[in-house]
C-alpha positions as CSV (number, residue, x, y, z in Angstrom):
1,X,165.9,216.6,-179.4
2,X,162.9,216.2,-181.6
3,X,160.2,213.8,-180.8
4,X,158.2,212.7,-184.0
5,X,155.1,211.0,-183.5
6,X,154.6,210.3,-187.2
7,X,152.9,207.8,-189.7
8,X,156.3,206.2,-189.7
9,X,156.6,204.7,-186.7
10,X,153.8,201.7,-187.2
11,X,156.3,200.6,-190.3
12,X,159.1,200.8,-188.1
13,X,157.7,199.1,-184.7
14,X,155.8,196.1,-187.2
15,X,159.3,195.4,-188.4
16,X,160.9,195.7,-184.3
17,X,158.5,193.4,-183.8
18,X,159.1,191.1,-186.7
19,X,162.7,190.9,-186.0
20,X,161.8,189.4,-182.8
21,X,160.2,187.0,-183.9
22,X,162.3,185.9,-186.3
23,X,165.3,185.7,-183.4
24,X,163.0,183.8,-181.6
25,X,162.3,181.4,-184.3
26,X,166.1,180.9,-184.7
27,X,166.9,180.8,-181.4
28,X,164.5,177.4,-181.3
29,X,164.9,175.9,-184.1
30,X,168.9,176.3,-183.6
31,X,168.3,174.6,-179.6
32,X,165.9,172.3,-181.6
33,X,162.7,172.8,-180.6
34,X,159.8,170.9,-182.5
35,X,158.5,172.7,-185.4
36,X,155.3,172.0,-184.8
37,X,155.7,174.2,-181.3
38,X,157.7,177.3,-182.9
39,X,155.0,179.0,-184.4
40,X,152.8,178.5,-181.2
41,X,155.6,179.7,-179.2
42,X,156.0,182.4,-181.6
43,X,152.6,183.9,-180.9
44,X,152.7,183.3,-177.5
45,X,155.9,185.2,-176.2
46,X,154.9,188.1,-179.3
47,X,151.6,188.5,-177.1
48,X,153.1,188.4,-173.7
49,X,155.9,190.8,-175.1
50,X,153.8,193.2,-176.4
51,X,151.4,193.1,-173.8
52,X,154.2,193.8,-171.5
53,X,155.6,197.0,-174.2
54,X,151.9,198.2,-174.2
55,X,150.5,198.0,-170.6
56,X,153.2,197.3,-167.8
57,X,155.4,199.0,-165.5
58,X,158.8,197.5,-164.3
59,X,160.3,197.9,-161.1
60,X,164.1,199.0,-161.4
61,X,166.3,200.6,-158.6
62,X,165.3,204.2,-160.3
63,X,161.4,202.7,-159.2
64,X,158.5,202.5,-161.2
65,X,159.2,202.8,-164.9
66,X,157.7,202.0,-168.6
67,X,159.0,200.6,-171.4
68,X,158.8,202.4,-174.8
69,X,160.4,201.5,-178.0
70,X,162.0,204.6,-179.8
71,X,163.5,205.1,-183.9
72,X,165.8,206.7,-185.0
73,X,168.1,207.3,-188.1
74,X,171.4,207.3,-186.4
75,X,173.3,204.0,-184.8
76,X,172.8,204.0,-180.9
77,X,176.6,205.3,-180.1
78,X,176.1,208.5,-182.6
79,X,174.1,211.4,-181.8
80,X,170.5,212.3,-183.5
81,X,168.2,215.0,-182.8
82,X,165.0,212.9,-184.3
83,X,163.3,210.6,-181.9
84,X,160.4,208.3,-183.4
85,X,158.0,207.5,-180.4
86,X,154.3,206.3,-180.5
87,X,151.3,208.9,-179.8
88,X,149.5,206.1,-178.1
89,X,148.1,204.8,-181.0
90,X,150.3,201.5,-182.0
91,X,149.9,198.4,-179.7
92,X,152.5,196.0,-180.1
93,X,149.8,193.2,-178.8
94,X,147.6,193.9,-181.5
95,X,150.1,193.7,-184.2
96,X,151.6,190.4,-182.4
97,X,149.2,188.0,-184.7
98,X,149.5,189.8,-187.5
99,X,153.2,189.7,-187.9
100,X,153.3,186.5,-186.5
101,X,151.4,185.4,-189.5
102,X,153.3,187.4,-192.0
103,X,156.7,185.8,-190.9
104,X,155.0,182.0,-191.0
105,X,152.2,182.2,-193.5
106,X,153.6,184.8,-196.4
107,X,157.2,184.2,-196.0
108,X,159.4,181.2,-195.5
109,X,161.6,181.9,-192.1
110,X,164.3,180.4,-193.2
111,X,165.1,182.9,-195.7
112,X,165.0,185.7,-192.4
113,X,162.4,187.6,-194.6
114,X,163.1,190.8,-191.9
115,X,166.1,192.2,-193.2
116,X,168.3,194.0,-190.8
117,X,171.8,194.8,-190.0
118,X,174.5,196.2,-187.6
119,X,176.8,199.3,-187.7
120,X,179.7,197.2,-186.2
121,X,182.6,196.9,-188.5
């Protein structure tokens, strides 16, 4: 398999991250939470996430591991040979804010402004 640590993956982690907040927005405001606390909430978990993406270890039964966020071209259940992985330099807690702000302040959330889909027929 081939690990690219290209340009690419800041576009493609930013929009990860997007798409969690937006399931997170929906996910409240379908259990309805006040609006006035979503956006706050928003930031909040999109911090702690990231922070936890960027800097943590979690203890499984295999012991001490990392989490990392990997791309690729292909559906999960199909095979690829092209991996998109960070070099270190992306921070999912510095982008948190940022995209936090992009899905409130230059989008309306309603409209689910990060577009994604599935492979499921």
């Amino acid at each position: 398999m081939k690990i690219l640590n290209e340009d690419e993956y800041e576009e493609m982690a930013a929009a990860f991250q997007c798409i969690q907040i937006q399931t997170l927005y929906k996910s409240l405001k379908e259990n309805g939470v006040d609006s006035g606390k979503i956006r706050k909430i928003c930031e909040d978990y999109s911090f702690q996430l990231g922070h936890t993406l960027d800097n943590e270890w979690i203890e499984s039964e295999e012991g001490k591991v990392y989490p990392v966020i990997g791309f690729t071209r292909q559906p999960q259940n199909k095979e690829t040979n092209e991996l998109y992985m960070t070099n270190g330099s992306f921070s999912f807690s510095d982008y948190a804010m940022g995209n936090v702000s992009w899905f409130f302040d230059q989008n309306d959330p309603d409209e689910s402004p990060q577009k994604h889909g599935t492979n499921l027929k």
